[in-house]
C-alpha positions in Angstrom: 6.5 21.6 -47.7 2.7 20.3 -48.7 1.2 18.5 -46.0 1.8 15.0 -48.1 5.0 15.7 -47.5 5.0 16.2 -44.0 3.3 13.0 -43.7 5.0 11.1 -45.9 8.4 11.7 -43.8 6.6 11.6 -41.0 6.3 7.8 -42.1 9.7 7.4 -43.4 10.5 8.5 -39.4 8.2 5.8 -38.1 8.9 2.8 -40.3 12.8 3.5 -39.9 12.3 3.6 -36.0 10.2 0.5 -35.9 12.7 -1.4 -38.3 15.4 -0.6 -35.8 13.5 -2.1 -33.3 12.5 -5.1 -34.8 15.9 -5.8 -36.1 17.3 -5.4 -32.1 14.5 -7.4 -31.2 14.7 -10.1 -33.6 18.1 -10.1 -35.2 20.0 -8.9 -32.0 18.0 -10.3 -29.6 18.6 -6.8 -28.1 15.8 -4.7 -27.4 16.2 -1.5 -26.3 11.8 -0.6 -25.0 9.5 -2.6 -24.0 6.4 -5.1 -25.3 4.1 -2.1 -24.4 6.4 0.8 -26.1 6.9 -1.1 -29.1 3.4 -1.6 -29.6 2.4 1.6 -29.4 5.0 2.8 -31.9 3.6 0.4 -34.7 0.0 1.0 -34.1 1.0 4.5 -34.1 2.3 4.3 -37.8 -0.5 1.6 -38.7 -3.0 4.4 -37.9 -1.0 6.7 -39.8 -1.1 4.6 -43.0 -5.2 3.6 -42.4 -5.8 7.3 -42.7 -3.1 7.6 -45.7 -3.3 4.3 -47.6 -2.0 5.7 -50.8 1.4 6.5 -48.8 2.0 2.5 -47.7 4.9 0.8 -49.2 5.8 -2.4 -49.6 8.9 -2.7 -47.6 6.5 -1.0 -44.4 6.8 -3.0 -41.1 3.4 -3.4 -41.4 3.4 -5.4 -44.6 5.3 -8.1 -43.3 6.1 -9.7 -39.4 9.7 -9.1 -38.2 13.1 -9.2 -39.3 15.5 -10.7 -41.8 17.7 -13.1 -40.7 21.1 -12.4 -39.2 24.6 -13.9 -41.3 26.2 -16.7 -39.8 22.8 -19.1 -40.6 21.5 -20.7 -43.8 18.4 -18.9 -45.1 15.5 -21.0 -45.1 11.9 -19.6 -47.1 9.4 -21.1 -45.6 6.5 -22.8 -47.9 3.8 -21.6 -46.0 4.4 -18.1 -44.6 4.1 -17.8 -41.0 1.6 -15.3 -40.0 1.8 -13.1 -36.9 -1.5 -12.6 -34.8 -3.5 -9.0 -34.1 -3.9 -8.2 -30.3 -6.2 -7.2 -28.1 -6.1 -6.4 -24.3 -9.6 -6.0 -23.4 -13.1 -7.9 -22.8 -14.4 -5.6 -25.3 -12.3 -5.5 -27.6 -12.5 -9.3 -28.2 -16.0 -9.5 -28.0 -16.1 -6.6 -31.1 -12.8 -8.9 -32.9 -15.4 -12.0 -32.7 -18.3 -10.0 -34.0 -16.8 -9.0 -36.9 -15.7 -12.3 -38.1 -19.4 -13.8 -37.7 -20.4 -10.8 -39.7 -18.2 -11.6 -42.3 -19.2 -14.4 -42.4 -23.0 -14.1 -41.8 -22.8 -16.4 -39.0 -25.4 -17.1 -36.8 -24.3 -18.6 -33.5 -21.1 -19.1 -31.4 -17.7 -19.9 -32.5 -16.1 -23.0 -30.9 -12.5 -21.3 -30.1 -9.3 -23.4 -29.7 -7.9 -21.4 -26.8 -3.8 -22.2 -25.1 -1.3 -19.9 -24.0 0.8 -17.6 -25.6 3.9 -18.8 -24.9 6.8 -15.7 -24.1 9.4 -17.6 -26.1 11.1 -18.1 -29.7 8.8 -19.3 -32.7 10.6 -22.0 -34.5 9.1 -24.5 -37.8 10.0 -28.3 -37.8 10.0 -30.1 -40.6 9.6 -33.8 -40.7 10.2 -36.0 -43.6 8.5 -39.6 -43.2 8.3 -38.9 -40.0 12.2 -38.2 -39.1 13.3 -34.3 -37.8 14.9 -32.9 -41.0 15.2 -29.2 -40.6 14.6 -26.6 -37.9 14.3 -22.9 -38.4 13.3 -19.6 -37.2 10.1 -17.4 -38.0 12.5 -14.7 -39.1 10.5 -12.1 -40.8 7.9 -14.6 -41.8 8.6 -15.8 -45.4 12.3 -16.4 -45.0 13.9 -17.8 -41.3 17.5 -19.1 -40.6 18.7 -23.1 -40.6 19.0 -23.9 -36.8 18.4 -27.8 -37.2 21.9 -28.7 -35.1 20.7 -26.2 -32.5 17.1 -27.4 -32.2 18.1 -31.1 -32.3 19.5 -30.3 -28.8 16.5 -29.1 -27.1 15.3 -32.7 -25.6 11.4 -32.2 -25.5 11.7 -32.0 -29.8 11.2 -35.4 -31.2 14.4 -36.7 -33.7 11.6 -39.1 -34.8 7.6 -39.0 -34.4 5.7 -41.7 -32.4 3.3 -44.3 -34.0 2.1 -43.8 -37.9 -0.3 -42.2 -40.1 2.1 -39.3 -40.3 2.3 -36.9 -43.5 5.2 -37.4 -46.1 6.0 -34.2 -45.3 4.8 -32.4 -42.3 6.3 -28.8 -41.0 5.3 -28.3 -37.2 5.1 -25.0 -35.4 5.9 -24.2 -32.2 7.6 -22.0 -29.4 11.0 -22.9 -28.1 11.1 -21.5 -24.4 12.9 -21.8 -20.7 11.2 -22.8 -18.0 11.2 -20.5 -14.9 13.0 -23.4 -12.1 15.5 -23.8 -14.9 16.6 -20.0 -16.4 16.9 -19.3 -12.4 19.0 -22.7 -11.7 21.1 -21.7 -14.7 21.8 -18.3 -13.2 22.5 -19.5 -9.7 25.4 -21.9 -11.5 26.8 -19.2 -13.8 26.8 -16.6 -10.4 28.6 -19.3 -8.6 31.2 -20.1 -11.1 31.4 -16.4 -11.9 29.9 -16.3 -15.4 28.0 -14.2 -17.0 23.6 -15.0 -16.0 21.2 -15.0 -18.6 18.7 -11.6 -18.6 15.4 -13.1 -18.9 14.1 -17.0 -20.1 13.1 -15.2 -23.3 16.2 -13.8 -24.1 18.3 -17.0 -22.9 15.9 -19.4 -25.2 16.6 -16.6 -28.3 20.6 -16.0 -27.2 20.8 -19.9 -26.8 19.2 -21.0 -30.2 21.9 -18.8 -32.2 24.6 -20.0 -30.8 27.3 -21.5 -33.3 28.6 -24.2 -31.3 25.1 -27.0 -30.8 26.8 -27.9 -27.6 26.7 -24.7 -26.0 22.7 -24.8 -27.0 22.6 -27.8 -25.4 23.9 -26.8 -21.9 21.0 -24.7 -21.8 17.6 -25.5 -20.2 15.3 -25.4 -23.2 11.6 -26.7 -23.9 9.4 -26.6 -26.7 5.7 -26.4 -26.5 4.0 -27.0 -30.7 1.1 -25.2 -31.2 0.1 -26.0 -35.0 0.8 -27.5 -38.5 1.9 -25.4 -41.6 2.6 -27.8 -44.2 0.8 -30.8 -43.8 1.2 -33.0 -47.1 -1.6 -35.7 -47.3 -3.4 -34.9 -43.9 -6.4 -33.0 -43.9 -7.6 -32.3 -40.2 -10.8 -30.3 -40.1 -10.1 -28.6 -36.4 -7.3 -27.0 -34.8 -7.9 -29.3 -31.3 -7.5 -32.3 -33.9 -4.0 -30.9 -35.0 -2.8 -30.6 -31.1 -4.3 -34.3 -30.3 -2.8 -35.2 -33.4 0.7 -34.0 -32.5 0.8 -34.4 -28.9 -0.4 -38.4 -30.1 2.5 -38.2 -32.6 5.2 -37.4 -29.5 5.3 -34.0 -30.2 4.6 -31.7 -26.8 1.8 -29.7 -26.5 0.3 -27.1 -23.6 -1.8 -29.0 -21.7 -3.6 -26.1 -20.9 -5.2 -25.8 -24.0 -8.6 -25.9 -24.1 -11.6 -25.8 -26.7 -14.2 -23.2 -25.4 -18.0 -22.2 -27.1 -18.1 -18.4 -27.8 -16.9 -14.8 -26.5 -17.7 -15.7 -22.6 -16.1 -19.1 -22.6 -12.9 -17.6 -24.3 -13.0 -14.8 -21.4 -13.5 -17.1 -19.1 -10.3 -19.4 -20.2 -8.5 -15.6 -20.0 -9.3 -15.3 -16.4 -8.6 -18.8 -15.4 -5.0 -18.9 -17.2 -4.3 -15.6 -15.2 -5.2 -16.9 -12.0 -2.7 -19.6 -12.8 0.1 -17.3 -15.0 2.2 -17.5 -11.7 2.0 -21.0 -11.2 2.6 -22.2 -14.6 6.7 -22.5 -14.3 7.2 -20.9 -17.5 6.7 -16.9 -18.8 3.5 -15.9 -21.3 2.2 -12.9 -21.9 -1.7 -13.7 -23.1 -3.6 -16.5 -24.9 -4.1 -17.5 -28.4 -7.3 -17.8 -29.3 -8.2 -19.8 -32.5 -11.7 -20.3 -34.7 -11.2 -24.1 -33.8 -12.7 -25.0 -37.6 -10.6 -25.1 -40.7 -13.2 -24.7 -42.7 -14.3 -21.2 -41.2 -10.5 -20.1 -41.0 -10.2 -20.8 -45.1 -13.7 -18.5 -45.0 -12.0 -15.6 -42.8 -8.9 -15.5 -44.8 -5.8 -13.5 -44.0 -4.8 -9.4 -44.3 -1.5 -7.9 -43.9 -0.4 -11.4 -43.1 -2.2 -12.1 -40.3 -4.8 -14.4 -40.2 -8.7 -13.2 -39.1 -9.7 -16.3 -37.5 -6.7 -16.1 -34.3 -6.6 -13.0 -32.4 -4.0 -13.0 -29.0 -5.4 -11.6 -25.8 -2.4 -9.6 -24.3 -1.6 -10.1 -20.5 -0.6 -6.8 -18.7 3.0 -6.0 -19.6 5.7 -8.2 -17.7 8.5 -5.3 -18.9 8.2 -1.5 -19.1 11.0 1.5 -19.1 11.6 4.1 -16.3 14.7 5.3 -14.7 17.1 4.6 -12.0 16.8 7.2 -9.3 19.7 6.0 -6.7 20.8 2.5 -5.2 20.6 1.9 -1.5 23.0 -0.9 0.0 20.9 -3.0 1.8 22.1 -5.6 5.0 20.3 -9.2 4.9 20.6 -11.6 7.8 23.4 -13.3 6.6 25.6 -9.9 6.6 24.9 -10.2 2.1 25.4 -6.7 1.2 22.7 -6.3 -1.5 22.2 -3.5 -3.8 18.5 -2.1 -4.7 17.7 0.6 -7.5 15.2 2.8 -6.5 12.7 3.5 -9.8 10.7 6.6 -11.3 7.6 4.2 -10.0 6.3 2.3 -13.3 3.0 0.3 -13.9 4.4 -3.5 -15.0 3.4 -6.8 -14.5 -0.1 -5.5 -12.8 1.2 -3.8 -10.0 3.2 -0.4 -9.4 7.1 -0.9 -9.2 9.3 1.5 -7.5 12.4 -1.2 -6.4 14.4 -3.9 -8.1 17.0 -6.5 -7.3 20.0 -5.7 -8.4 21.9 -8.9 -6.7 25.3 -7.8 -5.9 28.0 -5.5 -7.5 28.9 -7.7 -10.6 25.3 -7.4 -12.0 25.7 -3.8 -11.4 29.0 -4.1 -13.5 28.0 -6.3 -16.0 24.7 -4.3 -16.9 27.0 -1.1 -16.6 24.2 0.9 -14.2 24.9 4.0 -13.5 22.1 6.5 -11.6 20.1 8.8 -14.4 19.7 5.5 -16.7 17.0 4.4 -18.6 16.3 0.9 -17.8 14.1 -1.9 -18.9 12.3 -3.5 -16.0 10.9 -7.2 -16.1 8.7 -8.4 -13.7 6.9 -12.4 -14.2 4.3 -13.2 -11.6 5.4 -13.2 -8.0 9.6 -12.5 -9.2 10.7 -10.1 -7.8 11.0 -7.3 -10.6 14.7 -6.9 -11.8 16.5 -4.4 -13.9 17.6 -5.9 -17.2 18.9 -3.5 -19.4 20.2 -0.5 -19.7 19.9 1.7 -22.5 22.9 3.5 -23.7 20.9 5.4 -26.2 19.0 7.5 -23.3 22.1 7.5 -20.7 22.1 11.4 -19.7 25.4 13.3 -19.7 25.6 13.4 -16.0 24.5 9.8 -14.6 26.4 8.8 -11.7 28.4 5.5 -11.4 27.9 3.4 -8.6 30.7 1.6 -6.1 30.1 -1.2 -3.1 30.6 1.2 0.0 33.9 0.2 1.7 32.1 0.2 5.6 28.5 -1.6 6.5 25.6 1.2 6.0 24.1 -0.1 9.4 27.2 -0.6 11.8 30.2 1.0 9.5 32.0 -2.4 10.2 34.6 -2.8 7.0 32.7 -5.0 4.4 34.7 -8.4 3.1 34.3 -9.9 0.4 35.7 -13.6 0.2 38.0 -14.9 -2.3 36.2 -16.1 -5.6 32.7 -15.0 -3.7 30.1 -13.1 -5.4 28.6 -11.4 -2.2 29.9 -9.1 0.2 29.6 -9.5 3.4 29.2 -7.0 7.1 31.2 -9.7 9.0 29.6 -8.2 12.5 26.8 -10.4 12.6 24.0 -10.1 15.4 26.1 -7.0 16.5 25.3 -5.5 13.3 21.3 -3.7 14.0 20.5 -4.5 10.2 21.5 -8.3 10.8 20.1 -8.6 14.3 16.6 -7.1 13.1 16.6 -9.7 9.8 17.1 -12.5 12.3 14.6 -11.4 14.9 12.4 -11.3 12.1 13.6 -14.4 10.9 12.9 -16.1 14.2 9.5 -15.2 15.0 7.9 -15.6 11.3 5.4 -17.7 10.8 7.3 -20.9 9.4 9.8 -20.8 12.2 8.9 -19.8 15.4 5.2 -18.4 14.6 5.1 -15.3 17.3 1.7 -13.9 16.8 2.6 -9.8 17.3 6.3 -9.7 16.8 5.9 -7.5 13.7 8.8 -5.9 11.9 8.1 -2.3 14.0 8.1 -3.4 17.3 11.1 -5.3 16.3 12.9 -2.1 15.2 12.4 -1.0 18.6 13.0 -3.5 20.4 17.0 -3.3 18.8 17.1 0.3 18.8 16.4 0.7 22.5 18.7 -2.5 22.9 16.1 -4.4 24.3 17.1 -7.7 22.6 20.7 -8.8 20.9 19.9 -12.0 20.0 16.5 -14.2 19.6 17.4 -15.7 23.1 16.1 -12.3 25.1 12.9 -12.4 23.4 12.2 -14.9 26.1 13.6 -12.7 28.7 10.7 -9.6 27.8 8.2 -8.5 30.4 5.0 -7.1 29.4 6.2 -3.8 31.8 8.9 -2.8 29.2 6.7 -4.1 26.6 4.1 -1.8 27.2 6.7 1.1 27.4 7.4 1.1 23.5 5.3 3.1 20.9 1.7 2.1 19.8 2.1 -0.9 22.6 -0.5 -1.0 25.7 -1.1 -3.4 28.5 -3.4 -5.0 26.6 -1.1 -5.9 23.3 2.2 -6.4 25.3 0.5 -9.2 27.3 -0.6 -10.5 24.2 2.9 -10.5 22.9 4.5 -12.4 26.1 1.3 -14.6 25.7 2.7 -16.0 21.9 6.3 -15.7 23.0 5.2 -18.2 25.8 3.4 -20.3 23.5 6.0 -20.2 20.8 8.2 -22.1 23.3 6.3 -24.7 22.4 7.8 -26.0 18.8 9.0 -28.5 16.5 12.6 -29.7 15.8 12.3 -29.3 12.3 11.0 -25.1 13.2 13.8 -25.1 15.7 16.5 -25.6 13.4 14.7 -23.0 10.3 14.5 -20.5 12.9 18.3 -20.5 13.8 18.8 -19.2 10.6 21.4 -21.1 8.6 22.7 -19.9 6.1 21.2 -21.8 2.8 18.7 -23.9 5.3 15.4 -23.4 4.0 12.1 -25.2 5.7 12.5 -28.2 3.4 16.3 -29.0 4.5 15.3 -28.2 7.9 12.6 -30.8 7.9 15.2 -33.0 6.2 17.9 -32.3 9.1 15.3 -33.0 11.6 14.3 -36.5 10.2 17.6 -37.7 9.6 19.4 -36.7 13.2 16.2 -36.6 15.1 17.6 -35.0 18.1 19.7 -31.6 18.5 22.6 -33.5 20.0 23.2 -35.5 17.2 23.2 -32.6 15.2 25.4 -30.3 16.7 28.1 -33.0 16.8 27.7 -34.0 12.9 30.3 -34.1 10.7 30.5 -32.0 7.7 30.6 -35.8 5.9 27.3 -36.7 7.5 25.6 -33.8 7.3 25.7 -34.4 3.3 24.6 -37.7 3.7 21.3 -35.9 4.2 18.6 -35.8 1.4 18.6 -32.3 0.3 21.3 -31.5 1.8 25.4 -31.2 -0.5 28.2 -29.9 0.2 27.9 -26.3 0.6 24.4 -26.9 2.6 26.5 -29.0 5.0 29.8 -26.8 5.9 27.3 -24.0 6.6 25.7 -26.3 8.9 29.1 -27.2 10.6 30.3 -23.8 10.5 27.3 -22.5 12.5 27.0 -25.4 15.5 30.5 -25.0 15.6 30.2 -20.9 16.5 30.7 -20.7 20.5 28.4 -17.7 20.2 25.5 -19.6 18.2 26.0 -22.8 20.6 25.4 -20.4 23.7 22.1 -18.6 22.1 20.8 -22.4 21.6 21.5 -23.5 25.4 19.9 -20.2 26.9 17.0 -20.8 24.5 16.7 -24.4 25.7 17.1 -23.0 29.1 14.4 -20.4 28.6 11.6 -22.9 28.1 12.1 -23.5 23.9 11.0 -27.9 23.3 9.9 -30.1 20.9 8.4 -33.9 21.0 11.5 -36.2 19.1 10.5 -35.9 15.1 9.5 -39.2 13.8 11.9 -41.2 11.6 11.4 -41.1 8.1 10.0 -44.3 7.4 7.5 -43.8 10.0 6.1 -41.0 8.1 2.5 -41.4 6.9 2.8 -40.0 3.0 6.4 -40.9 2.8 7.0 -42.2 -0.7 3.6 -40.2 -2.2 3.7 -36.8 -4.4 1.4 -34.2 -3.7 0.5 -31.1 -5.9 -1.1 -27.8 -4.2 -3.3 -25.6 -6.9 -5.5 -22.5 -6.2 -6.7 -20.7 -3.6 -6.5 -22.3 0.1 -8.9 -20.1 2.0 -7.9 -21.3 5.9 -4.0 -21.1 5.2 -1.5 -20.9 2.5 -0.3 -22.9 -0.1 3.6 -22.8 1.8 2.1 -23.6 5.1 0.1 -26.5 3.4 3.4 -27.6 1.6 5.6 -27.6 5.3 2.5 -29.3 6.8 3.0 -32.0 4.2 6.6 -32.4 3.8 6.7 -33.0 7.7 4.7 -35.9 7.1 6.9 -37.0 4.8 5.2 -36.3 1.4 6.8 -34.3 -1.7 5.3 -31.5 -2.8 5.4 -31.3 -6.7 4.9 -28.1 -9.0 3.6 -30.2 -11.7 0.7 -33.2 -12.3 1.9 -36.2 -14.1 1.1 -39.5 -13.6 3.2 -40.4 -10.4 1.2 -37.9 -8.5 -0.9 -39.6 -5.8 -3.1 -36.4 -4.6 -3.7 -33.1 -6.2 -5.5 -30.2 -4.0 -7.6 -27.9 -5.9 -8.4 -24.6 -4.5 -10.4 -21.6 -5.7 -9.0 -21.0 -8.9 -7.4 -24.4 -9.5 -6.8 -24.6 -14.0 -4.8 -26.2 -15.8 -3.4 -28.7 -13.0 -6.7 -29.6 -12.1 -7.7 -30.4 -15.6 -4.6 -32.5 -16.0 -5.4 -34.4 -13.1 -8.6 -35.2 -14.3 -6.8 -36.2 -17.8 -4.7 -38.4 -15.6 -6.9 -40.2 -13.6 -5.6 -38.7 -10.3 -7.1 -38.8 -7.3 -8.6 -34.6 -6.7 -9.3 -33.6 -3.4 -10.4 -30.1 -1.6 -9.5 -27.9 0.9 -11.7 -29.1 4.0 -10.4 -32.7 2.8 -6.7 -32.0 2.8 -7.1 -30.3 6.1 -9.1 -34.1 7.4 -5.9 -35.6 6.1 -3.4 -33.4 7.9 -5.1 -33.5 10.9 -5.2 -37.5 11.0 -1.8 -38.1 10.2 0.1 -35.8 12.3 -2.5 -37.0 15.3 -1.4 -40.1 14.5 2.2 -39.3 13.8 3.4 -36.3 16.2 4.7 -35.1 12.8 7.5 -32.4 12.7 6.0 -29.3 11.0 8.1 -26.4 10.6 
């Protein structure tokens, strides 16, 4: 065979590989690799086809931007294509993109760059006719998408009819239909809980849920939109890309507020760093930032190739997703007895850090992803989630992989597991006589949010329960710095430092006496709540399931676990020897007496002198709510180092910006003032 030949099917190879992917990826909403993987693959055969140009076809992946549509939807052809973007990952790689586009355009100076984030959703086109929604669709492979206008007319933040005047005729937006991170993970939490099948990722669930054939299934799902530009814009001639966004957020249409126009290569890097600094904040997934030549004249100038545009150029994120395989599960115990499975991962870089575990949740996402131990799997990790296991892929499942079964007896007392009637979790029903359970608690107990023991660190605890030291938080109280000292890597010196914060710990709030019992779904926030409301423990131990959900923050479920646990004879003895032992509080303020009742705060940044949750307890104890986004009922926003697109808001806003030495003025004043209950 000539060497043309070789290469030639070499190509056939790639392109036929890459189309499967795409079509998975696109059509099925199926992918079977990752961001990263799939990458590689088409720069592999668009290297390939640089060095052999007479070999490219017309029907190559490279010639045009994804898929063709999938039958069940109208085909739509869009009037102006729409163009996918070239990547880069690297400082230096967008400073060498920038330089050629001034030198193709002999340009002397700095580019003003229309910089936003690059939104980890579905690209859709809007089409607006005298200013009324009359047809959605999808990118599809660019020059032909499908008909999803009952779908998208769902999605709430999507305007049926643009604001004010001075709109086109005919004007076809662009934008990025997504799921916001609170909602995908509420979503899940009801599906678990009504024994339905979750949603993977928010990507997949805002692609899965926009080709649905039923527009009132799309609209039980939590979808937003962010627009991002104009195609078609009959009459209107804007000369900037900013002008477009102010144009279309003006006309009711939503836009990123974190976009941002920036002068030149170093303030585009520095909007890259910023937006990274804030990725895990930001409530929704993306995976980079578009960066646009802000003038439409200079675009026109830079033209297009292989349909995508010079003048925009996406800086990728590191990979949220990668592939690696499932070495074993371990069957882990939590406090609450939940018998939770964890893969254990050939160790993969994703998401910026090195992952060896991931959440598998409980036996039915085991069965419903069909995991077996040999797989190939697709890992997702997004900011501070923990990483989870997604999919598995059938194509590399080895001959011999092992299928995996919920172990009949606890790993950590053998005690027979239970699993309740029409519950998701399985349970060890031994409770603090369980040594997994009992170490959770302890651990529980002293943390930082409940009972704040400075020392009691998660090895001395393990040897406190394995020389049997302590059963139950109560004998913490009961150590002496002589059997103290005894245990490994613990002095004189340490274990009096340990009775030292044990004796000070006695010294607490309600609202951090309730968290640290550890009730089951009592977080700090419904502790703080319980606190307010009953104000002493008396009242709360005798509280009916009926007024227990009379409490802000607090429903049904919230409220029998309460009941169950006060009613416990074993729980109601560990809370008198506690008592007994020296544990008090001042009486918690009533909520109307609380000094920021009624205001919203917003935390953003870097706190240097303590963290953002200790700032947020600090603040709902005095009665404030802690927000995760600006608007215009905020009445405070705390920047930090690193505070970006929040910040910015506020300032858009008007609201009042303060810093870290003044929020810590503030807290100090009011809960002088107040005695307020901070967990």
């Amino acid at each position: 065979m000539a060497d043309g030949d070789g290469v030639a099917s070499e190509l056939a190879t790639l392109r036929e590989k890459v189309r499967d992917h795409l079509h998975r990826y696109h059509v099925l909403d199926d992918p079977e690799i990752s961001d990263v993987e799939y990458d590689a693959l088409f720069e592999q055969l668009a290297s390939l086809e640089r060095r052999h140009p007479h070999l490219v076809t017309a029907d190559s992946p490279t010639q045009r931007v994804g898929a063709p549509p999938a039958a069940g939807f109208t085909p739509v052809v869009h009037e102006l294509p729409m163009l996918s973007l070239d990547k880069c990952a690297s400082d230096q790689e967008f400073a060498e993109w920038e330089g050629r586009c001034r030198s193709r355009l002999s340009y002397e100076g700095h580019f003003e760059f229309a910089c936003e984030p690059k939104i980890d959703g579905v690209a859709v086109s809007l089409l607006y006719e005298a200013g009324v929604l009359t047809r959605a669709a999808t990118r599809g492979d660019g020059q032909t998408g499908e008909d999803i206008t009952a779908n998208v007319r769902t999605v709430r933040g999507v305007p049926l009819k643009l604001r004010g005047d001075g709109f086109p005729p005919r004007l076809e937006v662009r934008g990025e239909i997504y799921m916001p991170l609170a909602d995908f993970r509420a979503f899940n939490e009801k599906a678990a809980a009504a024994g339905e099948r979750a949603l993977v990722n928010p990507r997949n669930g805002a692609a899965g849920s926009l080709r649905q054939m039923d527009p009132k299934l799309t609209a039980a799902r939590p979808l937003s939109i962010f627009c991002y530009s104009a195609g078609l814009r009959q009459g209107w001639s804007p000369t900037t890309q900013s002008e477009v966004l102010a144009t279309l957020q003006r006309w009711g249409l939503p836009v990123n507020r974190s976009a941002a126009t920036v002068q030149g290569v170093g303030g585009c890097l520095d909007y890259c760093r910023s937006l990274l600094a804030e990725r895990d904040q930001l409530g929704y997934e993306i995976d980079g930032v578009v960066m646009k030549v802000n003038e439409f004249a200079l675009q026109e100038a830079l033209g297009a190739v292989t349909r995508k545009p010079r003048w925009a150029i996406a800086f990728k994120y590191p990979a949220e997703e990668a592939t690696t395989t499932l070495r074993a599960v371990d069957f882990q115990v939590g406090r609450t007895g939940a018998i939770t499975p964890v893969a254990k991962l050939e160790p993969v870089f994703v998401g910026g850090v090195t992952v060896s575990n991931a959440t598998l949740h409980n036996m039915d996402e085991i069965e419903r992803l069909d995991l077996r131990v040999g797989d190939a799997v697709l890992v997702h990790r997004a900011g501070d989630v923990i990483p989870q296991i997604t999919k598995v892929i059938l194509a590399r499942r080895p001959e011999d992989a092992e299928t995996l079964a919920m172990p009949s007896t606890c790993p950590a007392c053998d005690t027979a597991i239970e699993r309740g009637e029409g519950e998701v979790v399985a349970r060890c029903p031994a409770g603090l006589t369980c040594p997994a359970q009992r170490r959770q608690a302890l651990r529980h107990f002293g943390s930082r949010l409940a009972m704040d023991i400075g020392g009691l660190g998660e090895k001395l605890i393990d040897q406190l329960v394995t020389r049997e030291l302590v059963q139950d938080p109560s004998d913490l109280y009961r150590l002496t710095a002589e059997n103290i000292a005894e245990l490994e890597r613990m002095a004189e010196k340490s274990a009096a430092n340990l009775i030292a914060a044990l004796n000070a710990s006695k010294a607490t709030t309600f609202a951090r006496f309730i968290y640290a019992l550890g009730i089951r779904e009592v977080g700090e926030s419904t502790a703080v709540a319980l606190a307010n409301h009953f104000g002493t423990l008396a009242a709360l131990r005798e509280a009916t399931e009926e007024a227990l959900a009379e409490v802000p923050d607090v429903g049904p479920v919230v409220a029998a676990q309460v009941r169950q646990f006060f009613a416990a004879a074993h729980n109601q003895r560990v809370i008198d020897e506690l008592l007994a032992l020296g544990v008090q509080w001042p009486a918690p303020e009533q909520p109307e007496a609380a000094p920021l009742s009624g205001e919203t705060w917003v935390l953003t940044g870097a706190l240097a002198g303590m963290t953002r949750n200790a700032a947020k307890a600090r603040l709902v104890a005095l009665g404030a709510k802690v927000a995760a986004s600006v608007s215009a009922n905020t009445t405070r926003v705390v920047a930090g180092d690193g505070a970006g697109s929040k910040l910015a808001e506020a300032k858009r806003l008007g609201v009042t910006v303060i810093d870290e030495e003044e929020l810590l003025d503030a807290l100090q004043k009011h809960e002088t003032r107040s005695g307020a209950d901070s967990p």
